[in-house]
N, C-alpha and C positions, 0 to 999 in steps of 0.2 A: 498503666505502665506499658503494657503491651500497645496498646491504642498510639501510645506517642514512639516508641519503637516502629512499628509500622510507616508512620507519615515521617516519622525521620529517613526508613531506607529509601521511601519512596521519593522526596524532596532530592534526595542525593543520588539516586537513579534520574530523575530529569535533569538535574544538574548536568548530571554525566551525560547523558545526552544533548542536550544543547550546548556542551563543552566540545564535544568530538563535531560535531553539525559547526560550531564556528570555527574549529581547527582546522576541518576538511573545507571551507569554504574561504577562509584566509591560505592556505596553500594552495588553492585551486588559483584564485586572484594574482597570487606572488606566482605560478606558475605561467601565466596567461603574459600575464607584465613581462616576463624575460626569457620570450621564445623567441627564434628563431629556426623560422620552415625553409626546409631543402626540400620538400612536396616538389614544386615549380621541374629544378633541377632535376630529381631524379626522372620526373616524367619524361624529361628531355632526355637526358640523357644515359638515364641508369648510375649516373654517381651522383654521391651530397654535395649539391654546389647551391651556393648562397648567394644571392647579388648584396653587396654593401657597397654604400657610398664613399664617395668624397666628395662634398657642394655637391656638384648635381652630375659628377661622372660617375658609370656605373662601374662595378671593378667584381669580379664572376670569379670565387674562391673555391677551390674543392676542401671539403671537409677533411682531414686525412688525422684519425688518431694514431697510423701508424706512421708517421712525420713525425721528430720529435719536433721540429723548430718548424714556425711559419717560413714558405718562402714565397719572394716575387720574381716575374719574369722580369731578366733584364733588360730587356727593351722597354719594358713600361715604366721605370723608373725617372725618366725626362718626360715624362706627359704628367706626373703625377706630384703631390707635395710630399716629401719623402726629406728628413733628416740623418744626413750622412753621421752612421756613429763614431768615423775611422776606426774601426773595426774590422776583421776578417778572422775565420775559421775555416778548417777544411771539415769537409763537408763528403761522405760514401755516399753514392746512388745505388740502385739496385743492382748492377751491374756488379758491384766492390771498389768502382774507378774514387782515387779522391780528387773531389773540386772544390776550388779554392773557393769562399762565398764572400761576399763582402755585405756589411748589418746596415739596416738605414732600422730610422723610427718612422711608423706610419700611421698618421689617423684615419680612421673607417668606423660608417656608421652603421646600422641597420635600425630602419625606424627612427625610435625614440632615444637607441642607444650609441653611443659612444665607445672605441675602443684605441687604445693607444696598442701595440705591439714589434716589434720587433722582428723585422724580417733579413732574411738572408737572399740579396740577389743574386741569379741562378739564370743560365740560358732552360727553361724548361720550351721553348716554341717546337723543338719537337715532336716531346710527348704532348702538349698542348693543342699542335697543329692538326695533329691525327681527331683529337675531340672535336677540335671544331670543323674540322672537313666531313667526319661525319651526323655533327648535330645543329651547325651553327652556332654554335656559341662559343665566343672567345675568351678562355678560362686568363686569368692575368695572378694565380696566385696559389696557393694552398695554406690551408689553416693546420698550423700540426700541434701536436700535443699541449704543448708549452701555454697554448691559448687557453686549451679546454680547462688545462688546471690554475690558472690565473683568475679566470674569470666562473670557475665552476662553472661550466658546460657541462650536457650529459647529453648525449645522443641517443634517442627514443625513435627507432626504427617501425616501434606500430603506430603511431600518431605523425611520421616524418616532420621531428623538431627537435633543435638544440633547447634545451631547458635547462635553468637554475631556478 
């Protein structure tokens, strides 16, 4: 009786072990599948910026959790495929000033994946100009909150990746 008490905890201890070994190894996989690295970006320039597509134009987003809402620059809105929502909100900058925003839908890729979202166009070529005068790169966007929790993003600052 003991004998088979025995090989029973032990069958159920490997169990458990090759349960958690395929758990951690199927989150690892589902982890790997739906990242997205700001590496690149921050090396350039000290902030999370992403390149995502459209067809084959590149479009240079800053990460921003403290944005609630995605915006684009308004100048890049006629280079780009952008569906007008006839929409508008106003819209505080850091300053307190309110500006007026007006919503397009916009597809963007990265990689393998696909995103639809919703942006608010915005003059940002100011604050934009300044980034790219001093790094080269010409930012055309900010991703803000509204994304991260749509699509479940989690911004991982020791590995520099968006993960779901």
């Amino acid at each position: 009786m003991i004998e088979i008490i025995i090989i029973s905890v032990i069958c159920l201890l490997i169990m458990g072990i090759f349960t958690m070994q395929w758990h951690h190894l199927y989150k690892s996989k589902q982890k790997e599948k739906t990242k997205i690295s700001f590496k690149e970006g921050l090396d350039l320039t000290e902030l999370p910026i992403v390149t995502f597509y459209q067809g084959d134009k590149k479009l240079h987003f800053l990460l921003d959790t403290g944005s609630n809402i995605s915006y684009i620059n308004r100048d890049v809105i006629n280079s780009i495929e952008a569906k007008d929502l006839n929409s508008s909100s106003s819209t505080f900058g850091v300053e307190g000033s309110g500006i007026e925003t007006h919503h397009y839908l916009i597809e963007i890729g990265y990689k393998d994946q696909n995103f639809s979202e919703e942006f608010g166009a915005v003059d940002l070529s100011g604050a934009f100009g300044a980034i790219e005068a001093e790094s080269g790169i010409k930012l055309h966007g900010i991703i803000g909150n509204k994304f991260f929790e749509k699509y479940k993003y989690i911004l991982d600052f020791k590995d520099l990746i968006a993960y779901r």
